[in-house]
N, C-alpha and C positions, 0 to 999 in steps of 0.2 A: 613468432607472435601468435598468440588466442585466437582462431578463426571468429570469436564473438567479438570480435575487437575489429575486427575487419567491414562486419556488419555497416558502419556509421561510419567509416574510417573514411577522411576528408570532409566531415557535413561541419561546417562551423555555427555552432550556436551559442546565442546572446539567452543569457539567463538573469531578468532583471524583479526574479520574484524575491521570496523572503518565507520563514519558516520551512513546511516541511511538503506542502504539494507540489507547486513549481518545482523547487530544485529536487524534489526526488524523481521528477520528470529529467530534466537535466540531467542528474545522477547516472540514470538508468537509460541513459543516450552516451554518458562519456564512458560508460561499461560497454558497449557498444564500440568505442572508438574515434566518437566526435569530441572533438576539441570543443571546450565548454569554456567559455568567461562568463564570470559571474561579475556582475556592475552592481555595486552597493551604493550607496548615498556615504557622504564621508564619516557618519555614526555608525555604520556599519548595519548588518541585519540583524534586526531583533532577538536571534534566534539565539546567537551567541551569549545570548545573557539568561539563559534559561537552563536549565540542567546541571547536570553534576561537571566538575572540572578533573581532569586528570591529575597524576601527579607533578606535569611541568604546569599545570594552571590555563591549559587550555581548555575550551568547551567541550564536551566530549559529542552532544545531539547535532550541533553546527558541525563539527569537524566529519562525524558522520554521513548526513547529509551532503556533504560539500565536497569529500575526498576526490581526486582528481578531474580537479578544476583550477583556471587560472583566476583569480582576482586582482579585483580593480574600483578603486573607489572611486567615483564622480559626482561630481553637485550639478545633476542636471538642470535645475535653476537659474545656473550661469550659460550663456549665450554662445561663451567660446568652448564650454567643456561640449555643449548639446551637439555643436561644429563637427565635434573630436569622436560624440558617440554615432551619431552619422556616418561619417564617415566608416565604422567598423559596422555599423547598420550594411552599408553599400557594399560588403563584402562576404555578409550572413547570410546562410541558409534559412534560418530559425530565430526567430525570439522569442521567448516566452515571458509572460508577466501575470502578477498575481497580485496588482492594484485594484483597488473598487471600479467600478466604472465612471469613465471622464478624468480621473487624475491622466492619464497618457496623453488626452485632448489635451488637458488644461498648461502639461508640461511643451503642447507643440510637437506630440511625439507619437501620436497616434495613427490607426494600419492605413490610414487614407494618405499622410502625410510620408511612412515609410513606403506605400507599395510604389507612388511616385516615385521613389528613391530607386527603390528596389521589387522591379514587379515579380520575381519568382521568390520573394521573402512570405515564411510559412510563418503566421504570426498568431500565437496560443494564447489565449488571455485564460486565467485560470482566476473565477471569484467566487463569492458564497452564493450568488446566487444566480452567475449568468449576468448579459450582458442589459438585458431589457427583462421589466416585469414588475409588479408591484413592491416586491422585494430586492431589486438591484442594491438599491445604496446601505441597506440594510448591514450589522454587525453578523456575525456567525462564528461558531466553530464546530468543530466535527459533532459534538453531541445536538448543536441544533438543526445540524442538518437532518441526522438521525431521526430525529423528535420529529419534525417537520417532513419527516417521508413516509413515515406509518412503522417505522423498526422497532422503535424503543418501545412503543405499544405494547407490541407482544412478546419481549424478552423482557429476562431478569423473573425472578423468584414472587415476589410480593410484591415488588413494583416496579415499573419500567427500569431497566438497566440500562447504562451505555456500553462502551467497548475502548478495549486498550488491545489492540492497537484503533489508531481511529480509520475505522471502515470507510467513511464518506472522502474523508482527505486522500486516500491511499488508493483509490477508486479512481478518484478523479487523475491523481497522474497516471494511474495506468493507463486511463481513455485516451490523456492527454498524448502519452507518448505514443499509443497507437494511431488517433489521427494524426498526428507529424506525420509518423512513416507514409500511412495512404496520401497525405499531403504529396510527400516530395515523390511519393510512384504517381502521383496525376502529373507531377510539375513533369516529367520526363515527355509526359507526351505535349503538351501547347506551352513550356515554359513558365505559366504561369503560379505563384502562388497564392495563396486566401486566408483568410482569418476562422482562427477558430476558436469557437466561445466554447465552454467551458463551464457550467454551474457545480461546484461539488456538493449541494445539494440534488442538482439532477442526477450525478454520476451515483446517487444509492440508489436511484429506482433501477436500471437492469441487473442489482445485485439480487430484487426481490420478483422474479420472473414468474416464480412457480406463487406465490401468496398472489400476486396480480391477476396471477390469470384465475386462480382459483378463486378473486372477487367477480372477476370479469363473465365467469362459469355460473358460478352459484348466489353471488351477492349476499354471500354470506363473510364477514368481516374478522379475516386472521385473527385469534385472541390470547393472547398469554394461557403460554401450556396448556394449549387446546392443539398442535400438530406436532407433528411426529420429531419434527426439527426444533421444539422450541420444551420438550419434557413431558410430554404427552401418552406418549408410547414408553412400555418398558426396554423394548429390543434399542431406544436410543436413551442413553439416561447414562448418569452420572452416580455411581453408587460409593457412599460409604465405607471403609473397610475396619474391621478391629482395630487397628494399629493408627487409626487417624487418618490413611492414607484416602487414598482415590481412585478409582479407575472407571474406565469410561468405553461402555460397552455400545457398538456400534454394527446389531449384528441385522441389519435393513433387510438382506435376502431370506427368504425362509431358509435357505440350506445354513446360512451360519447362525442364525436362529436355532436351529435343528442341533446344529454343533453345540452353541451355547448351552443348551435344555440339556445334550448326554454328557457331556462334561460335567454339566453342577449335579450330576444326579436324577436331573428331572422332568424326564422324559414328556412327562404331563400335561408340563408348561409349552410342549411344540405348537398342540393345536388353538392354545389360547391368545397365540399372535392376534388373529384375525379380531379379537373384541373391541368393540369400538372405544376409540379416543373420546378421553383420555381413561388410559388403562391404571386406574387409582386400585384395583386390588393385587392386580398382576404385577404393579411397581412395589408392591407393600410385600408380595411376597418373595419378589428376586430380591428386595434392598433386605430382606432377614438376612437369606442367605449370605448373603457376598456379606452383611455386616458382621459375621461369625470368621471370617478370613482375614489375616494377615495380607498386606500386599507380596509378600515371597507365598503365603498360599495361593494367592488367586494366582501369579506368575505359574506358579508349578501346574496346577489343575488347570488353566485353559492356554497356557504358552502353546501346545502342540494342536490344540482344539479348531485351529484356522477359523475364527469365530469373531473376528475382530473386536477384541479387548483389547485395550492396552493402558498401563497405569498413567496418571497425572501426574506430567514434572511438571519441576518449577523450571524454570529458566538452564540454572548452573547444572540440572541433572539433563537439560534436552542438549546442550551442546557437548556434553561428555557421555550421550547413547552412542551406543555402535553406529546406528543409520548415521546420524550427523555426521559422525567423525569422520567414516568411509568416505560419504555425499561431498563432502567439502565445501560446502555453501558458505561455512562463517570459518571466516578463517584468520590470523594475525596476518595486518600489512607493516609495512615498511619502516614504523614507528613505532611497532608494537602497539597499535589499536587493534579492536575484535572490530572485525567488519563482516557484517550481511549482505553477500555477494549477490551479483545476477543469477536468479536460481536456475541457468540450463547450462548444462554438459552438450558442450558441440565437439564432433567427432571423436566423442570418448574422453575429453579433456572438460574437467573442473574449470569454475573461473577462477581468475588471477587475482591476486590482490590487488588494490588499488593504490595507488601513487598515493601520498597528502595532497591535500591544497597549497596550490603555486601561490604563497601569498605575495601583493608586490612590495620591492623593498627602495625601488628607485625611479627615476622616470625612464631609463633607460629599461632597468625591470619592467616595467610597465608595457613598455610598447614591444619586449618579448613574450606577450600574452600569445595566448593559440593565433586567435582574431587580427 
C-alpha cells in the first residue's frame, strides 16, 4: 500500500456537501486513506448535471470529484432515515457539510445535536460566507467571493478578471482539510472534537498576504498592473511570440534577469530591472524582441539560459511535457478516467490511482459502505 494512503488510514468521514469544495476536501482525505461516504439526498448532487459526459454517459466533474468514495442516498426529512444517519453520525470521525447556514438546524442535524451523539466528531461546515455575519444566508460562487475580497480588482487586462480554476472554492478545501487534521491531532490529547466554520470567501484573504500587508504598510490600494505579480514589471510578463504562441518569463531574481538580458542579446536591459512600476517601456521593448521569435526560437535561445521562461500550454500540451509525465500527478484510473492526483511523492513513490465511486446498487449494498 501508498504510504499517502496510510496518512488517514481508518478516520471514517461523512461527506454531506455537493459540488466541488466540500467533497474536494473529502477527495483529498480518501487520497489519504479515510474511508469517505458521501450522503446525497435521493436527487442526487447537483454537480452530476453539470459538465461534459463520458463515453458510457457518465458525469465526468462529479465522477472526478467523487472517485473513491462510498455512496449513499438518504432523505434526511424522513425521521427513520435521520435514525439511520445517526447512527453512522455515532461512528464518524468527520463530517463535513456545505449547506447555508441553519439548514443542518432546521434538518435536527446540527454540531450541538451531533457532538451530543458524538463528542470527538470534527465537524466542517464549508459556506459562501461563514457561519455568522451580514452575509451568511447570502447566494455566492467562486467569482463572488473573489470580487468581494479585493482579487478581481487588480487582475485581468482591461478589466477585472476571474479565475479558472476557482481560487476561493479550492482555497477553502484546502483550509478545510488542514483543520480536520489539526482537529483530530487536538482530539488525541482530551478526546474532544469542535466545529469548524468555514467562509470560502474568507479562505481568499490568506491567499493575498503580501497585497494586505502592503495596504497595511503603505495604505496604498493594490491596482490592476500596478505590481510586479499582476503585469507591471517586465522580468514578470506574458509575452507574445511570431507564431502566435506564448511564453511566460518569470525571471524575479536579478541573477535570472541577468540570464534573461545575455541570452536575448541585451545586456542593457540588466540594470533597468530596478525602474519603477509599472515598467511600460521596458515591457514595450522586451515584448519587440520575443515578438520577432518563433516559440522553437525563444525554446533554443533561452532553454539553457536558467532564466526562467518557459512557453504557454494549453491543457493537452502540459500533461504530454516531460515534467508531468515523469511527476506522475495525472494519471488513468481504473476506468480509464484522467485523474489529478494528490500532488506528493512519499518515500519516492507517485500517487495511485483512485478507485471509482462505490455507487450503491442495494440495501445490502448500502450498509457495505466504509461507515
Amino acid at each position: 500500500m501508498s504510504r499517502l494512503r496510510l496518512f488517514a488510514k481508518g478516520l471514517r468521514v461523512i461527506d454531506l456537501s455537493a459540488f466541488l469544495p466540500g467533497p474536494l476536501a473529502s477527495l483529498l482525505l480518501a487520497d489519504m486513506g479515510a474511508e469517505v461516504l458521501k450522503v446525497e439526498p435521493p436527487a442526487g448532487d447537483m454537480m452530476a448535471q453539470i459538465g461534459p459526459r463520458d463515453a458510457g454517459g457518465e458525469p465526468v466533474f462529479y465522477g472526478a470529484v467523487n472517485a473513491g468514495k462510498a455512496l449513499r442516498r438518504m432523505d434526511l426529512k424522513q425521521p427513520e432515515v435521520r435514525r439511520e444517519f445517526l447512527d453512522l453520525v455515532a461512528r464518524a470521525d468527520v463530517l463535513i457539510e456545505g449547506f447555508r447556514p441553519g439548514v443542518m438546524r432546521r434538518l435536527g442535524l446540527d454540531y450541538l445535536v451531533l457532538r451530543a451523539l458524538n463528542p470527538g466528531l470534527i465537524y466542517c461546515s464549508l459556506s459562501g460566507y461563514g457561519a455568522e455575519g451580514p452575509l451568511a444566508q447570502a447566494a455566492g460562487h467562486d467569482a463572488n467571493y473573489l470580487a468581494l475580497s479585493g482579487i478581481l480588482h487588480r487582475n485581468g487586462a482591461d478589466a477585472p478578471a476571474y479565475y479558472d480554476p476557482p481560487l476561493a472554492d479550492s482555497a477553502g478545501s484546502l483550509f478545510g482539510v488542514i483543520a480536520i487534521l489539526g482537529a483530530l491531532r487536538a482530539r488525541e490529547a482530551d478526546g474532544m472534537g469542535c466545529r469548524i466554520d468555514i467562509g470560502l470567501a474568507d479562505a481568499a484573504m490568506p491567499l493575498q498576504l503580501f497585497p494586505i500587508a502592503e495596504l497595511g504598510a503603505t495604505g496604498a490600494v493594490p491596482e490592476r498592473g500596478g505590481g510586479f505579480l499582476n503585469g507591471a514589471a517586465a522580468y514578470y510578463q506574458v509575452y507574445a511570440l511570431a507564431d502566435g504562441r506564448h511564453a511566460m518569463l518569470g525571471a524575479v531574481e536579478p541573477k535570472f534577469w541577468a540570464a534573461f538580458c545575455h541570452a536575448a542579446g541585451h545586456p542593457d536591459w540588466i540594470a533597468r530591472q530596478q525602474e519603477p512600476l509599472p515598467q511600460h517601456a521596458l515591457i514595450a521593448d522586451v515584448a519587440a524582441a520575443m515578438a520577432a521569435l518563433t516559440l522553437d526560437d525563444c525554446l533554443a535561445r533561452f532553454g539553457a539560459a536558467d532564466c526562467c521562461l518557459t512557453p504557454v500550454l494549453d491543457l493537452r500540451e502540459a500533461l504530454a511535457s516531460p515534467h508531468h509525465a515523469a511527476r506522475g500527478v495525472v494519471r488513468q484510473g481504473p476506468a480509464g478516467d484522467t485523474q489529478a492526483l494528490f500532488p506528493a511523492h512519499v518515500d519516492g513513490e507517485a500517487p495511485r490511482p483512485r478507485p471509482p465511486l462505490l455507487r450503491e446498487q442495494s440495501q445490502d449494498k448500502e450498509r457495505a459502505c466504509p461507515t
